[in-house]
VOPAGU-2260 file (C-alpha; in pm, 1 decimal, decimal comma):
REM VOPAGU-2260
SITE   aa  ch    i         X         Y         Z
SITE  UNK   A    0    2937,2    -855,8    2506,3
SITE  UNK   A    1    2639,1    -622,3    2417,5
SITE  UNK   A    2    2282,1    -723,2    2432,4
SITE  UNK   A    3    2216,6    -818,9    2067,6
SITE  UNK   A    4    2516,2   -1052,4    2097,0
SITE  UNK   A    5    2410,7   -1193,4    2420,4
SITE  UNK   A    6    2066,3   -1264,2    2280,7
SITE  UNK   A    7    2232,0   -1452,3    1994,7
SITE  UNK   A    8    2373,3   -1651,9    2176,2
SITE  UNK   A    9    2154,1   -1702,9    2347,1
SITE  UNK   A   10    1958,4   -1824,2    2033,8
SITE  UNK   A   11    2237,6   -2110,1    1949,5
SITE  UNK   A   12    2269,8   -2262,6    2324,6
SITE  UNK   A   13    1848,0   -2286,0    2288,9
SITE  UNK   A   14    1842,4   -2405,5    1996,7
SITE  UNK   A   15    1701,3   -2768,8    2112,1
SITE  UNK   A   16    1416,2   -2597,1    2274,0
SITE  UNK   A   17    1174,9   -2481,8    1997,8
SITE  UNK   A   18     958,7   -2215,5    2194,0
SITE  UNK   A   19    1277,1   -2069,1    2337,0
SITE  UNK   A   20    1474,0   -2016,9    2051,9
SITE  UNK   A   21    1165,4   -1826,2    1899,6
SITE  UNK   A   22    1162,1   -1615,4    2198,8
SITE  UNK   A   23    1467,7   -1559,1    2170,1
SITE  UNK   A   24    1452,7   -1431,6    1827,2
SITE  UNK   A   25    1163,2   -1243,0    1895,6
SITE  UNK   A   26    1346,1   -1047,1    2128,2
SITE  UNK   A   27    1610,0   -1028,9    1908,8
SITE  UNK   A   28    1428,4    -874,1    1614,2
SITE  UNK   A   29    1230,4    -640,7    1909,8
SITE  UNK   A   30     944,4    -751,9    1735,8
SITE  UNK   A   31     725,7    -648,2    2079,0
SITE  UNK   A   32     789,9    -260,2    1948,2
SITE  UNK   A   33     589,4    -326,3    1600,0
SITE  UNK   A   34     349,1    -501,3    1734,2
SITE  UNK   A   35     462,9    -834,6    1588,1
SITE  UNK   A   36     375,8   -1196,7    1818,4
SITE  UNK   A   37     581,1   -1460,1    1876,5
SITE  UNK   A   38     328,9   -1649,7    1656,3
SITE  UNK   A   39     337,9   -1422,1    1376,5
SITE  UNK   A   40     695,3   -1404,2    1355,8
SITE  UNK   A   41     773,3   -1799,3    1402,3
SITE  UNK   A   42     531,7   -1873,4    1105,7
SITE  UNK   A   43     729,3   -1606,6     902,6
SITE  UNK   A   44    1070,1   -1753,1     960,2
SITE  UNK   A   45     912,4   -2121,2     953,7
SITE  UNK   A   46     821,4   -1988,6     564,5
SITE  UNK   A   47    1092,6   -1797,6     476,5
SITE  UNK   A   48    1326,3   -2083,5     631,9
SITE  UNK   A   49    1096,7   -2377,4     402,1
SITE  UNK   A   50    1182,9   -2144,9      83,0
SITE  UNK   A   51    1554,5   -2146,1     113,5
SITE  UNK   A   52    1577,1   -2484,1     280,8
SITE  UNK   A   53    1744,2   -2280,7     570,7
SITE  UNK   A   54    2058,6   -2253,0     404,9
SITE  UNK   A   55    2082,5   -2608,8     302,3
SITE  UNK   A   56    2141,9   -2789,8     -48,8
SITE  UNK   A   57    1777,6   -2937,3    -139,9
SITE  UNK   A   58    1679,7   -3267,3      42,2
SITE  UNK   A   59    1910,5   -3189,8     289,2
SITE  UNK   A   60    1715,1   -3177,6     620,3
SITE  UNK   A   61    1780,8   -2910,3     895,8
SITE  UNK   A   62    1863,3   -2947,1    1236,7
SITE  UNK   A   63    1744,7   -2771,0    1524,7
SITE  UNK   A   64    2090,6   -2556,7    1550,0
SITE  UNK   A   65    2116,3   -2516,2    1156,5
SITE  UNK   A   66    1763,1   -2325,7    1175,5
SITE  UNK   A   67    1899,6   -2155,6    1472,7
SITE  UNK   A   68    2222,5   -2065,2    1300,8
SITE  UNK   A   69    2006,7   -1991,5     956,1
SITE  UNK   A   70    1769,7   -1735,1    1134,9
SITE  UNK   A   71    2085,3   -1577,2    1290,1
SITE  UNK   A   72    2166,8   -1475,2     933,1
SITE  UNK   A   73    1865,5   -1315,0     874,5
SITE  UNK   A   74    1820,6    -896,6     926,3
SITE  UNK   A   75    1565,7   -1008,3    1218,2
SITE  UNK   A   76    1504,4    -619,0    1294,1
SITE  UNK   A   77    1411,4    -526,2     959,5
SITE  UNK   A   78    1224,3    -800,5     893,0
SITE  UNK   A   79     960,4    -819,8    1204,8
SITE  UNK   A   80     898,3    -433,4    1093,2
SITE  UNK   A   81     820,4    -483,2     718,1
SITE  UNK   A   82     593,0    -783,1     808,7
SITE  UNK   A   83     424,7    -550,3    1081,2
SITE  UNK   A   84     364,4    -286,5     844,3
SITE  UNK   A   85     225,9    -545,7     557,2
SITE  UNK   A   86     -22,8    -663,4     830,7
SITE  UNK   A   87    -131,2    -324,7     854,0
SITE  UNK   A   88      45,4    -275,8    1241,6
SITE  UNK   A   89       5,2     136,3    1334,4
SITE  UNK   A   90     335,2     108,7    1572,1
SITE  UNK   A   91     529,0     -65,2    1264,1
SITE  UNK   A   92     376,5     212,0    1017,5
SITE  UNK   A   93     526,0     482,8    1243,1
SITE  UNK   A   94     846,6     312,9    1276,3
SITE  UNK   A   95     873,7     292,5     921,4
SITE  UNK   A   96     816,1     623,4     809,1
SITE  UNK   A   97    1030,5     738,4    1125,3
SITE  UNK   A   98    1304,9     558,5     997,4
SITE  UNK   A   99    1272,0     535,2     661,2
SITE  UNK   A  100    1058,5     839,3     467,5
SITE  UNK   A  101    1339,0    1102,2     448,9
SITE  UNK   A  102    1604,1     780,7     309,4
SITE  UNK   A  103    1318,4     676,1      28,6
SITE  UNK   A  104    1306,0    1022,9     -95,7
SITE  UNK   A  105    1620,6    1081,2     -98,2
SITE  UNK   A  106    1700,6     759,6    -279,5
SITE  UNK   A  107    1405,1     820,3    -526,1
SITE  UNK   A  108    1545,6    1176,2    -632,8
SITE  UNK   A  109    1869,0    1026,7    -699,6
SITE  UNK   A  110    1729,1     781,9    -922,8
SITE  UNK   A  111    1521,3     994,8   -1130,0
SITE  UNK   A  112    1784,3    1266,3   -1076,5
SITE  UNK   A  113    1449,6    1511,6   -1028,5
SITE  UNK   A  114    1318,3    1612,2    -724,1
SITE  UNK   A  115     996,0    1660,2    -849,2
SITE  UNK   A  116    1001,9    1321,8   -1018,0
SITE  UNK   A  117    1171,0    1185,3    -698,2
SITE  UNK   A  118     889,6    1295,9    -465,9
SITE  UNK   A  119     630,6    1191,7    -720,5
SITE  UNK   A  120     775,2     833,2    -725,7
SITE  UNK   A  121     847,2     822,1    -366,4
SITE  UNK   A  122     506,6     894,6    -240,2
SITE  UNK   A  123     393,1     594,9    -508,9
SITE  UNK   A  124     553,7     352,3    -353,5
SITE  UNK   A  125     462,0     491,1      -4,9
SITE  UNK   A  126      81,2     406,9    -101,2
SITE  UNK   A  127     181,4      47,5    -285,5
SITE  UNK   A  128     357,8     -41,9      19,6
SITE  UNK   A  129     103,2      91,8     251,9
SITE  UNK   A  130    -133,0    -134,4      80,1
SITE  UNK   A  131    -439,3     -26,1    -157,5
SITE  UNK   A  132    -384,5    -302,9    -406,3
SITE  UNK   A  133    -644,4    -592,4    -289,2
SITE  UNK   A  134    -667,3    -961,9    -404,4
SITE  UNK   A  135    -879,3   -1242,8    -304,3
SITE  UNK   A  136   -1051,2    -977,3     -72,2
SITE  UNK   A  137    -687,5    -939,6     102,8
SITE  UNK   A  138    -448,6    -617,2     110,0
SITE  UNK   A  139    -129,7    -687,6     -34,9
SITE  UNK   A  140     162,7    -477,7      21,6
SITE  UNK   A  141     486,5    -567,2    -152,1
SITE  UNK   A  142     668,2    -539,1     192,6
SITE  UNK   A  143     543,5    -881,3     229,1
SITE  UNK   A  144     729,0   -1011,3      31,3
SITE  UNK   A  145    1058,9    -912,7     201,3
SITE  UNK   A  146    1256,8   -1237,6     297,1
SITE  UNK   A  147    1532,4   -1076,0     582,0
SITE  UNK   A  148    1849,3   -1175,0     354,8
SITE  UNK   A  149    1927,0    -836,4     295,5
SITE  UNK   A  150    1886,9    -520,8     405,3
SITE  UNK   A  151    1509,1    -355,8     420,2
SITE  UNK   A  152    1637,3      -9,8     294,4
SITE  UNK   A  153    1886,3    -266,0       7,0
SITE  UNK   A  154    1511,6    -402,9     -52,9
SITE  UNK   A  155    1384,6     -47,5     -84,2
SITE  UNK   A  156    1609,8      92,7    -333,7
SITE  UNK   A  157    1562,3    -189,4    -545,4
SITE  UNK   A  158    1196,4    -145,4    -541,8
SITE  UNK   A  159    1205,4     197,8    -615,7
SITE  UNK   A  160    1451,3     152,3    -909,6
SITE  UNK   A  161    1216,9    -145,8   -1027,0
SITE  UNK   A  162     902,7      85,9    -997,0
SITE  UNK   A  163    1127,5     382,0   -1185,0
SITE  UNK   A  164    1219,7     123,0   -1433,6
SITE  UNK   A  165     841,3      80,2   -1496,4
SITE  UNK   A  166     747,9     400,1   -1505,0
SITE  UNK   A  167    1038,8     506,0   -1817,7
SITE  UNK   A  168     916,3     191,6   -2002,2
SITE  UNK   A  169     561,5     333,0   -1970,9
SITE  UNK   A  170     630,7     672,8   -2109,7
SITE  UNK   A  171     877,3     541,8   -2347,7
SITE  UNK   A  172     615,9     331,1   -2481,7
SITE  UNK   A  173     355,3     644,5   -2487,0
SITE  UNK   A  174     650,4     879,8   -2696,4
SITE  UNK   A  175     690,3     605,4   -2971,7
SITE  UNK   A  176     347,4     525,9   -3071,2
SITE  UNK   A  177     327,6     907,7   -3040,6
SITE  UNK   A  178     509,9     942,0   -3404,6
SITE  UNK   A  179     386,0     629,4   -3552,5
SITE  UNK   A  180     122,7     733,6   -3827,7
SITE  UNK   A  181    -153,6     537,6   -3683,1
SITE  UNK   A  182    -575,9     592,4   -3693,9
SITE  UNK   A  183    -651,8     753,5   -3398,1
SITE  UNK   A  184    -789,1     567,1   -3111,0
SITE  UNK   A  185   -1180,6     615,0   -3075,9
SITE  UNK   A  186   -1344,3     640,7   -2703,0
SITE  UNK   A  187   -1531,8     353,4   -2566,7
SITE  UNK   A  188   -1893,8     451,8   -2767,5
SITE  UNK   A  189   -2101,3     697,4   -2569,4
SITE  UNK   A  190   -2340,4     435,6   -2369,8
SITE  UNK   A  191   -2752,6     471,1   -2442,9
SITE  UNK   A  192   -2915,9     729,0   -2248,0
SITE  UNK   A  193   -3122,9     523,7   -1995,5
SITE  UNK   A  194   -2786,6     352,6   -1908,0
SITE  UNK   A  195   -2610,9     726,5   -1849,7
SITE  UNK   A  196   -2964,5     781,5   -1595,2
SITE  UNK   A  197   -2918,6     499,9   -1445,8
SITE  UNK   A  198   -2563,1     519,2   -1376,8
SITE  UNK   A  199   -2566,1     921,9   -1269,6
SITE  UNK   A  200   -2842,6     852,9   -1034,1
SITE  UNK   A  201   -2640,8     544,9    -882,6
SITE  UNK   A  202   -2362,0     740,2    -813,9
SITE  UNK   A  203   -2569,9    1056,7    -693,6
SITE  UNK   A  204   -2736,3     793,9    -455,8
SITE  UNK   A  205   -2451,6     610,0    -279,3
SITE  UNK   A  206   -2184,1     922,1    -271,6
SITE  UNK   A  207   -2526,6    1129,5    -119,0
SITE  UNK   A  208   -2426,3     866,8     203,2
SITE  UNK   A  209   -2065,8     910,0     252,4
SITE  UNK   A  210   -2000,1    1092,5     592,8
SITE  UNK   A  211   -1845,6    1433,8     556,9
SITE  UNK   A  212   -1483,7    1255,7     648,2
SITE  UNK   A  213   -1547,7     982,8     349,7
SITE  UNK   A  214   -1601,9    1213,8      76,0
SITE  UNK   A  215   -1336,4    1469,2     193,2
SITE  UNK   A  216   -1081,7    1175,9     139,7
SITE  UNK   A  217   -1193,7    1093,9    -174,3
SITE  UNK   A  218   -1189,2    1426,5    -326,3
SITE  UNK   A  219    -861,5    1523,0    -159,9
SITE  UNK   A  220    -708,8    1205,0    -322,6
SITE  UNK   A  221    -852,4    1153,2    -665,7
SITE  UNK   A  222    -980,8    1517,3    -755,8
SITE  UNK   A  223    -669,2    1701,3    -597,0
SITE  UNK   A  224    -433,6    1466,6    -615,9
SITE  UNK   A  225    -318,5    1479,3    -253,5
SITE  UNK   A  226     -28,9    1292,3     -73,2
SITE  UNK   A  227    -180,4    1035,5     151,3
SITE  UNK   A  228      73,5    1284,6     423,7
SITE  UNK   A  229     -85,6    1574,5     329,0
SITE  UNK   A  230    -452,8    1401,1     371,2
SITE  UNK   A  231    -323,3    1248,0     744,7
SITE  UNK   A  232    -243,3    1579,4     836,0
SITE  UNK   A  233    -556,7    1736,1     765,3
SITE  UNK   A  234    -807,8    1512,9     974,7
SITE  UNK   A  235    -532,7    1391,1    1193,1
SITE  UNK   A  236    -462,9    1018,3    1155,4
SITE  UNK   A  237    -138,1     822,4    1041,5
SITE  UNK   A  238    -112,6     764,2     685,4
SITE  UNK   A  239    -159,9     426,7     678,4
SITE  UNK   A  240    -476,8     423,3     811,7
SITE  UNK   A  241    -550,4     705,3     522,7
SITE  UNK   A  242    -453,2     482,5     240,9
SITE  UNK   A  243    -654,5     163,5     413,8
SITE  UNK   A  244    -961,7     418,6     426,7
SITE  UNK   A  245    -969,3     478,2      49,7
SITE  UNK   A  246    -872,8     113,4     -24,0
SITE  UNK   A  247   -1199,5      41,1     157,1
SITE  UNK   A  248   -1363,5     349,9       3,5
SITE  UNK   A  249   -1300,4     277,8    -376,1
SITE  UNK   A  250   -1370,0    -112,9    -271,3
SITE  UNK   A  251   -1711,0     -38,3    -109,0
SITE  UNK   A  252   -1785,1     225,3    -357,8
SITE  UNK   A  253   -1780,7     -54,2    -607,1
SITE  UNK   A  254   -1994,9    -264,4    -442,5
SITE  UNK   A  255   -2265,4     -58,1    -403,1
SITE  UNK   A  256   -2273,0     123,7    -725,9
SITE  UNK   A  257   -2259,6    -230,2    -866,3
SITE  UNK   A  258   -2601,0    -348,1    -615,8
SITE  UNK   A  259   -2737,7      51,9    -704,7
SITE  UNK   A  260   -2730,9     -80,2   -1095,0
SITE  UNK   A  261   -2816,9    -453,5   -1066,0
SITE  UNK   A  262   -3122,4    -295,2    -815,8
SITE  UNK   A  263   -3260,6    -116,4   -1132,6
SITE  UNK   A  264   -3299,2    -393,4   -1329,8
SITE  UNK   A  265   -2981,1    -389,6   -1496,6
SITE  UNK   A  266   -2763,1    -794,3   -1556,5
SITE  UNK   A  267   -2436,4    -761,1   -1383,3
SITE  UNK   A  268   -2255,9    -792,8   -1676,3
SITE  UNK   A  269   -2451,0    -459,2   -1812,1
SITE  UNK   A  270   -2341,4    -333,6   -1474,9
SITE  UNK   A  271   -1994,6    -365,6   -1471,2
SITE  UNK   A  272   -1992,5    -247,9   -1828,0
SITE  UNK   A  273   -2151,4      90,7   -1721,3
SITE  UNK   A  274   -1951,6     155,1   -1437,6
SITE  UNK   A  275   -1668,0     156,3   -1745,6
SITE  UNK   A  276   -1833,0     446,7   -1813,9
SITE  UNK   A  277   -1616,4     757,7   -1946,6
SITE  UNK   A  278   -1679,5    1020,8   -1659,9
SITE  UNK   A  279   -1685,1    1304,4   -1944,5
SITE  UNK   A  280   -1988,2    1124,1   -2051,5
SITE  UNK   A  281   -2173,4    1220,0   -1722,1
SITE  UNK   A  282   -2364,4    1512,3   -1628,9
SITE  UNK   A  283   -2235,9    1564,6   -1324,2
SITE  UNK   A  284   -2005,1    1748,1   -1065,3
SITE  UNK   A  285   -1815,2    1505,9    -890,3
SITE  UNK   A  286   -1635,3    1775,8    -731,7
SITE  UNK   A  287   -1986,6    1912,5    -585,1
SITE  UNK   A  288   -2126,1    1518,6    -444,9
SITE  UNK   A  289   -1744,2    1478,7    -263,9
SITE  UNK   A  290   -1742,4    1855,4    -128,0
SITE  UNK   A  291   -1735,4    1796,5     271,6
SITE  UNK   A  292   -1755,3    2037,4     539,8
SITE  UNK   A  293   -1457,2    2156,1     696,6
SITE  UNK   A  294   -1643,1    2231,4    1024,2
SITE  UNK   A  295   -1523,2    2063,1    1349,4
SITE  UNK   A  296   -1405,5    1784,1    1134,3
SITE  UNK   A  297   -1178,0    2006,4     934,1
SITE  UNK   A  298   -1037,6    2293,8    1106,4
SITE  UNK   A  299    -960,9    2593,8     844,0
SITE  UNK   A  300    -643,8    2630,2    1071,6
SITE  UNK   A  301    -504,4    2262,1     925,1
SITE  UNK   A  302    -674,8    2269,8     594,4
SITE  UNK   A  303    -465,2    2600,8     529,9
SITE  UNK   A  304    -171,5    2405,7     598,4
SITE  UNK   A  305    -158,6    2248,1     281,8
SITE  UNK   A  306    -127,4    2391,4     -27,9
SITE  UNK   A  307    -464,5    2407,5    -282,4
SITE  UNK   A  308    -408,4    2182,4    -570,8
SITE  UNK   A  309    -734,2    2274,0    -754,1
């Protein structure tokens, strides 16, 4: 009997003794390697088990072995490293993309049948499930969502051909109001002038403070479009911890922009409408504020490395 098998069984002769049978599964799922607890993970299953009644018609109340024999059916592995990586867990993160970057592309360019396209949407979804969506003051990453009844990489696939999905309704909805005969859409009117100062000084202000690191990032991602691999590469963390870094960025940046506006005398409802602003409506070089130093921080050596998407 190998050692998954013994552990399983493990699980069902347990099964009356609560704290042991989540040890057991613990050990099972080798939840110790993503840096998942035993806490963490018996809350999980505790959910996931409430949600599908552990197997069981509705009203019909589990037993100690049924949830034993109902988290036996789960992929344990899988599921201890997708909720590792939603928490934001560096060991998980590296597992992940160990395991499961080359797969993703390669299931992304056979969905869009493009490798261009299949890169482009792969490295979407690597930032959505990395994280930089935020509600309630919370990441969210779609990987927590996954329940363990099927595969991860089954729960991958179907994410990607979801997000594909999207993405062709999108442009197909962009190509047909293309030939409509339709008045053209007007920009958001040009906002007064003091409102253009005041915003434009605000932003010179609070990008003026970034660190050198800080405004490299943000250029790298939204003025040259850079992979959040490419960026990890280039000031030598792990890519999660780049996309948490502009999640926290853009989030902050906010914030203060926001206080920067409401500090000059401006309601906060005139201050969220200015930072609506249409950039082209700005006198300024974004591109010049987010230009950092590639001293000691940024080694020509690994800057070279990637390719210049200017």
């Amino acid at each position: 009997m190998d050692s998954a098998s013994a552990q399983s069984a493990a699980i069902n002769a347990r099964a009356i003794d609560s704290e042991s049978a989540e040890r057991d599964v613990w050990e099972l799922a080798h939840a110790d390697a993503v840096d998942l607890s035993v806490e963490e993970l018996a809350r999980l299953l505790a959910t996931i088990g409430d949600k599908y009644n552990y197997g069981l018609p509705a009203g019909v109340s589990a037993t100690r072995a049924q949830i034993g024999a109902f988290w036996r059916t789960l992929h344990l592995e899988d599921l201890a490293l997708a909720h590792a990586c939603a928490l934001g867990r560096e060991a998980a993160w590296r597992e992940f993309m160990t395991r499961y970057r080359g797969p993703l592309t390669r299931a992304a360019i056979a969905i869009t049948g493009s490798a261009a396209a299949g890169e482009e949407l792969a490295d979407s979804l690597y930032s959505e499930m990395f994280g930089l969506t935020e509600r309630d003051g919370r990441r969210r990453s779609p990987l927590g969502g996954y329940s363990g009844r099927g595969s991860l990489m089954g729960f991958l696939r179907a994410t990607l051909a979801q997000r594909n999905v999207d993405r062709h309704r999108r442009s197909h909805r962009e190509t047909s109001l293309a030939g409509v005969d339709l008045p053209a859409a007007s920009r958001s009117p040009i906002p007064a002038p003091e409102v253009v100062t005041r915003l434009r000084e605000a932003l010179m202000a609070t990008l003026s403070l970034l660190a050198a690191e800080e405004r490299f990032i943000l250029s790298a991602w939204f003025l040259d479009q850079r992979t959040l691999l490419e960026i990890s590469k280039i000031i030598g963390v792990h890519e999660a911890t780049v996309s948490r870094r502009v999640q926290r960025l853009t989030s902050r940046l906010h914030k203060e922009l926001l206080n920067g506006l409401r500090a000059s005398g401006m309601s906060r409802a005139a201050a969220e409408e200015a930072l609506g602003t249409d950039p082209r409506d700005l006198d300024i070089n974004l591109r010049s504020l987010l230009q950092a130093s590639r001293s000691d921080a940024f080694p020509e050596k690994e800057a070279s490395a990637v390719p210049d998407r200017t």
